[in-house]
C-alpha positions as CSV (number, residue, x, y, z in Angstrom):
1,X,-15.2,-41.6,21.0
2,X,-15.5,-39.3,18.3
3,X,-16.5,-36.3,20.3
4,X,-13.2,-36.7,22.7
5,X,-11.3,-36.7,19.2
6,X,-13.2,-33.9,18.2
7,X,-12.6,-32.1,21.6
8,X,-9.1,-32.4,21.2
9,X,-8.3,-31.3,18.3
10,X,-10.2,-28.5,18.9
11,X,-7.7,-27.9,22.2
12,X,-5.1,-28.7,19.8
13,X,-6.3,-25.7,17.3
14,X,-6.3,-23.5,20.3
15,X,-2.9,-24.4,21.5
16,X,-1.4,-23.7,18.3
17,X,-3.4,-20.1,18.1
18,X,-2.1,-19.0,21.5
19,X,1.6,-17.6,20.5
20,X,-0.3,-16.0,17.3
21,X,-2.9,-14.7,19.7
22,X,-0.5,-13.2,22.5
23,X,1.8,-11.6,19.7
24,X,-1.8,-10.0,18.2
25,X,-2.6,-8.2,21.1
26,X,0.7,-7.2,22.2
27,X,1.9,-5.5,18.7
28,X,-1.4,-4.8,17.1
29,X,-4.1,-4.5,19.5
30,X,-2.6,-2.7,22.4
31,X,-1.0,-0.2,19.8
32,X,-4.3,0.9,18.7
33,X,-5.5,1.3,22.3
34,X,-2.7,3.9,22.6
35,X,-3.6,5.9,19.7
36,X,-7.1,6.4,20.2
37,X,-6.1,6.9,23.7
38,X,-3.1,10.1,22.7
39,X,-5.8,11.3,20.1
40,X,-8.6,11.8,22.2
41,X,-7.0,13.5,25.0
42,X,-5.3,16.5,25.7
43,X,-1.5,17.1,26.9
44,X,-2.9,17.0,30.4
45,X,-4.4,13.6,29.3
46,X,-8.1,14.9,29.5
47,X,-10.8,13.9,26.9
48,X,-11.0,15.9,23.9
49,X,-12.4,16.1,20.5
50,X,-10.0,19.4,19.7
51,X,-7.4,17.1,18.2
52,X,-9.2,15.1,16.0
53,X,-11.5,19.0,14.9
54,X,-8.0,20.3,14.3
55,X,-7.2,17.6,11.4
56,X,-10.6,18.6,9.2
57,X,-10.4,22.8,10.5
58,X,-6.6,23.8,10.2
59,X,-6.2,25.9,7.4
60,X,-3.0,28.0,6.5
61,X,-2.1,30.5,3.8
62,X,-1.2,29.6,-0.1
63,X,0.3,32.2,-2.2
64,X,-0.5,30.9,-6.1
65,X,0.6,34.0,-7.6
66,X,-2.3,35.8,-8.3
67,X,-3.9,36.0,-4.9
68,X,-3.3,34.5,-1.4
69,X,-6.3,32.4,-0.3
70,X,-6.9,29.7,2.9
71,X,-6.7,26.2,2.1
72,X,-7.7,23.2,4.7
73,X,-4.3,22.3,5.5
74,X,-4.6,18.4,6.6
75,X,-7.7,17.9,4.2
76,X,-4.9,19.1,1.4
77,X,-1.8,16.7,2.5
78,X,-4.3,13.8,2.6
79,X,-5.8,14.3,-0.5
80,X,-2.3,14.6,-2.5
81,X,-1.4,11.5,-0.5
82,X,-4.5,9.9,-1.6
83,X,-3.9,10.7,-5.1
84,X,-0.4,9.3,-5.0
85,X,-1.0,6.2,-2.8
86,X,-4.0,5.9,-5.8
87,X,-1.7,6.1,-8.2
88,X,0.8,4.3,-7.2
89,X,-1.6,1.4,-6.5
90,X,-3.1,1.2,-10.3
91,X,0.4,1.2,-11.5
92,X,1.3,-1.9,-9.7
93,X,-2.2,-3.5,-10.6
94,X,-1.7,-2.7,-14.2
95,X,2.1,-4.3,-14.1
96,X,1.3,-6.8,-11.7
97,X,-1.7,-8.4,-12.9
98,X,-0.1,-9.9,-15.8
99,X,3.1,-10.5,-14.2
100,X,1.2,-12.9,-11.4
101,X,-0.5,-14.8,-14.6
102,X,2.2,-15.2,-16.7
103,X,4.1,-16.9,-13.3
104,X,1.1,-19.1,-12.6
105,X,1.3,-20.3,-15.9
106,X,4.7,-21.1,-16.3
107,X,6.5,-24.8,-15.0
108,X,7.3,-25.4,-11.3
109,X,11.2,-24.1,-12.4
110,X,10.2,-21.1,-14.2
111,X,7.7,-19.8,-11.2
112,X,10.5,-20.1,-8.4
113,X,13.2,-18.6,-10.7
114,X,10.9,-15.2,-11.2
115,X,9.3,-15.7,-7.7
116,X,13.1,-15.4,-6.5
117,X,13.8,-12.4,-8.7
118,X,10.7,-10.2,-7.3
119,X,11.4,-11.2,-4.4
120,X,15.2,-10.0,-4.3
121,X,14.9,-6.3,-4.1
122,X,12.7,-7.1,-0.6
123,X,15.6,-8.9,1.0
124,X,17.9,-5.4,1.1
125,X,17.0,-2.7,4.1
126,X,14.5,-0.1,2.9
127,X,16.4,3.0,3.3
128,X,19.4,1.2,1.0
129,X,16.6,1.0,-1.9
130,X,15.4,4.3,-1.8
131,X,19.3,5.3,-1.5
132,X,19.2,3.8,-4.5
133,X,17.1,5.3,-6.6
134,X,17.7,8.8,-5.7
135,X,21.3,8.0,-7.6
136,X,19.4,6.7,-10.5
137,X,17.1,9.8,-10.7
138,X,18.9,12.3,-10.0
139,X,20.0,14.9,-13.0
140,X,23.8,13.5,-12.9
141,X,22.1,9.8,-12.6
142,X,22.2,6.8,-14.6
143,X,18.7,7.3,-16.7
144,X,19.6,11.3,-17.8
145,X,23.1,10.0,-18.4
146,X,21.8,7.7,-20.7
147,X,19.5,10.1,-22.5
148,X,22.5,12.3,-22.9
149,X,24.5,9.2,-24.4
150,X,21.0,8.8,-27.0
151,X,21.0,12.4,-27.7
152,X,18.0,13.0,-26.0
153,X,18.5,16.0,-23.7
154,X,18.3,15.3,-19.9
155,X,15.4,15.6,-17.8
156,X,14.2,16.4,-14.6
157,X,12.7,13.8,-12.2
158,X,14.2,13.8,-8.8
159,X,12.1,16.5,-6.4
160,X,9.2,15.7,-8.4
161,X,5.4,14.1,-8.3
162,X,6.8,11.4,-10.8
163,X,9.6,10.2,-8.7
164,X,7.9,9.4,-5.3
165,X,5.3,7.3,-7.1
166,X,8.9,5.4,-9.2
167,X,9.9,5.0,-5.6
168,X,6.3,3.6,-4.3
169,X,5.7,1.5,-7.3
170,X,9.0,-0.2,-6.6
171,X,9.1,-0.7,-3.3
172,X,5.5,-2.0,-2.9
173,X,5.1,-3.8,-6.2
174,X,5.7,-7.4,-4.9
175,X,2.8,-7.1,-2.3
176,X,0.6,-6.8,-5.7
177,X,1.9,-9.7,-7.6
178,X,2.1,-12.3,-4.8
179,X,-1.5,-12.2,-3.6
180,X,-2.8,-12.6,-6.8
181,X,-0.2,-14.9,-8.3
182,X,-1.2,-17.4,-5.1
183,X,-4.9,-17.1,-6.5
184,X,-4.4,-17.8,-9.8
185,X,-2.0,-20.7,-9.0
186,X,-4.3,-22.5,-7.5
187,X,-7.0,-21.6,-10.4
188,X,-8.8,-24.7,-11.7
189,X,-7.8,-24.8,-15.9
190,X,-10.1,-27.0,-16.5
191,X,-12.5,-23.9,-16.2
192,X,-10.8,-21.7,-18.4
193,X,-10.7,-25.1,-21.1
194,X,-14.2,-24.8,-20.9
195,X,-14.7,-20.9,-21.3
196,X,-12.8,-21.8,-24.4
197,X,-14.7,-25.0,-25.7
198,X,-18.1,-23.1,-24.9
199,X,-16.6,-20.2,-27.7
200,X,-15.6,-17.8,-25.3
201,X,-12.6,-15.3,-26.9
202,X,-9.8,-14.5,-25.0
203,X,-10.5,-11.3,-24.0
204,X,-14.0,-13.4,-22.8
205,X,-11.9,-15.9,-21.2
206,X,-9.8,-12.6,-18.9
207,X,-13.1,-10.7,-18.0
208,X,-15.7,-13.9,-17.0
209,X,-13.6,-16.1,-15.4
210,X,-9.9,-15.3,-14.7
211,X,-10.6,-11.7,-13.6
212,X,-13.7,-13.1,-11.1
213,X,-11.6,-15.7,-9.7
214,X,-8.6,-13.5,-9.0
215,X,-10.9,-11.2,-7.5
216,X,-9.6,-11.7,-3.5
217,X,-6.1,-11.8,-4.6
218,X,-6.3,-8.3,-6.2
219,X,-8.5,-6.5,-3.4
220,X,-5.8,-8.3,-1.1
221,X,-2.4,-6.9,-3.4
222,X,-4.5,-3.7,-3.4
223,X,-4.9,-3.3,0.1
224,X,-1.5,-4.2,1.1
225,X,0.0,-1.4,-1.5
226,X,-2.2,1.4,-0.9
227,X,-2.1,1.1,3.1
228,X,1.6,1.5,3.0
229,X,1.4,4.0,-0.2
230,X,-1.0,6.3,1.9
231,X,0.9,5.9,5.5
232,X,4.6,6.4,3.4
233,X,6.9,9.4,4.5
234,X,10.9,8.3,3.8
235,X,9.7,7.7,-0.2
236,X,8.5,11.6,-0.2
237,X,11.1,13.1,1.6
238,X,14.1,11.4,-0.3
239,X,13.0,11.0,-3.7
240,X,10.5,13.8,-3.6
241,X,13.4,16.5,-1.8
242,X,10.9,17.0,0.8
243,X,8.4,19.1,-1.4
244,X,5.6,17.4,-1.3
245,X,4.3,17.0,2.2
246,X,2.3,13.8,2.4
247,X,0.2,12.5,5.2
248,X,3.4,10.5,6.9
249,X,5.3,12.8,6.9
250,X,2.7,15.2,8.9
251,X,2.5,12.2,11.6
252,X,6.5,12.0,11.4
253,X,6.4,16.0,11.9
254,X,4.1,16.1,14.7
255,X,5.9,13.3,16.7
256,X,9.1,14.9,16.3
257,X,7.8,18.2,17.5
258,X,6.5,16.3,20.6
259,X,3.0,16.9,19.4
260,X,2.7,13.2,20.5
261,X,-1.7,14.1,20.7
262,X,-2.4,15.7,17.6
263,X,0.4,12.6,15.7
264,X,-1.9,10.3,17.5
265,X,-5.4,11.9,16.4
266,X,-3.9,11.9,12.2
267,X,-3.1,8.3,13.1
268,X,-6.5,7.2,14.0
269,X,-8.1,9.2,11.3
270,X,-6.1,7.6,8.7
271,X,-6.3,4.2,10.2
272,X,-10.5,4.9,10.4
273,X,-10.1,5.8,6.5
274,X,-8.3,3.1,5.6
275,X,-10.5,0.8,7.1
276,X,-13.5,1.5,6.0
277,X,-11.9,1.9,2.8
278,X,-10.9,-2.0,3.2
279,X,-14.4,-2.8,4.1
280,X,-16.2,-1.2,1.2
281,X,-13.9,-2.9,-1.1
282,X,-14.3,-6.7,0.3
283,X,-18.3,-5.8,0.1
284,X,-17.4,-4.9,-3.6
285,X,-15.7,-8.3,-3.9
286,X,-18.0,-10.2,-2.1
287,X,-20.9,-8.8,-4.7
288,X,-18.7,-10.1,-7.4
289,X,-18.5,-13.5,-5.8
């Protein structure tokens, strides 16, 4: 008898996985096929390797004012994407980490009030917030007119570094509180009671149990800011006036100029990156554990 209930709740599980399953393949799986498919074959749809030897050996010509010299074009755009994407991430992190706490340690009323208020900005169509901010940055916007109102002088922001990683660290900044801020909900206190009745400081307290235990809730919030961060080409070209050529935008680029191959082969690359990225850090969090 207890094996047939067994059984079937096993059939049950499975029944219930199906429409997850179907939509997997269809919208994840399948797209993948593709792109290893494009970025390993040529226009005439014969195997190749030239696309993905193209991404590490393309080089073009930089003038830096004292001499002219060959830089690694692709190697280049992904390592300023890397260093924003980087940035961007530890920003979030740093403002995040105590934002989740402070929510898990507030009343029932308190955490859907500020859960509501994070979550607001996500409700309005991307393109609207990043609309957004270019009015607020921009040298006639609402910050420099407020310096000028202070005395202050104005400053320049829009078209810079400074104001693509504003633009990241806003737009991906909930995906960083609300992984962690589910782990440390559901944080036993009587654990941290007893860091504290054993004599442990606070400082103690953060860095031997709260920080452990949040541990899969920040490599989660990580990974779901720096994937996008990395992979991000509307953010650069709006806020960043199209100066700073990142990694999206060279995917954007080559599928636009039909290059539909070599878009595919930067794809893969990046997704290969990002993945084992992923995997390293888990490792790093399951050493923790």
């Amino acid at each position: 008898m207890k094996q047939n209930v067994q059984k079937s709740s096993r059939l049950t599980q499975r029944l219930l996985l199906t429409p997850y399953s179907v939509w997997a393949v269809l919208f994840i799986v399948v797209p993948l096929i593709f792109v290893a498919y494009y970025a390993f074959t040529d226009t005439n749809f014969n195997f190749t390797f030239d696309n993905i030897a193209r991404f590490f050996t393309a080089t073009s010509t930089v003038d830096d004012g004292a001499a002219t010299r060959e830089v690694h074009t692709y190697l280049v755009i992904f390592g300023r994407s890397l260093k924003l994407a980087v940035i961007s991430t530890a920003i979030c992190l740093l403002l995040g980490y105590p934002m989740a706490y402070i929510i898990a340690r507030a009343n029932a009323r308190a955490q859907k009030i500020i859960i509501t208020l994070i979550m607001i900005p996500m409700w309005m169509n991307f393109l609207i917030r990043t609309y957004a901010w270019m009015t607020i940055l921009q040298d006639t916007g609402i910050i420099n007119g407020f310096l000028s109102t202070l005395g202050l002088g104005r400053i320049h922001i829009i078209g810079t570094e400074a104001a693509v990683v504003i633009g990241m660290v806003y737009d991906y900044f909930p995906y960083m509180v609300l992984p962690i801020y589910s782990i440390m909900a559901k944080m036993d206190n009587r654990l941290i009671e007893a860091a504290y009745d054993l004599g442990c400081s606070g400082s103690g307290v953060l860095r031997r149990v709260i920080w452990p235990l949040s541990l899969p809730g920040v490599i989660s919030g990580v990974t779901m800011v720096l994937i996008p961060s990395m992979s991000t080409f509307y953010i650069s070209k709006k806020l960043g006036n199209g100066k700073f050529f990142l990694i999206g935008d060279a995917i954007e680029g080559q599928y636009v100029a039909n290059n539909l191959h070599f878009a595919a082969a930067i794809a893969f690359i990046l997704m290969i990156i990002l993945l084992a990225g992923m995997a390293l850090m888990q490792r790093f969090a399951d050493k923790r554990s």
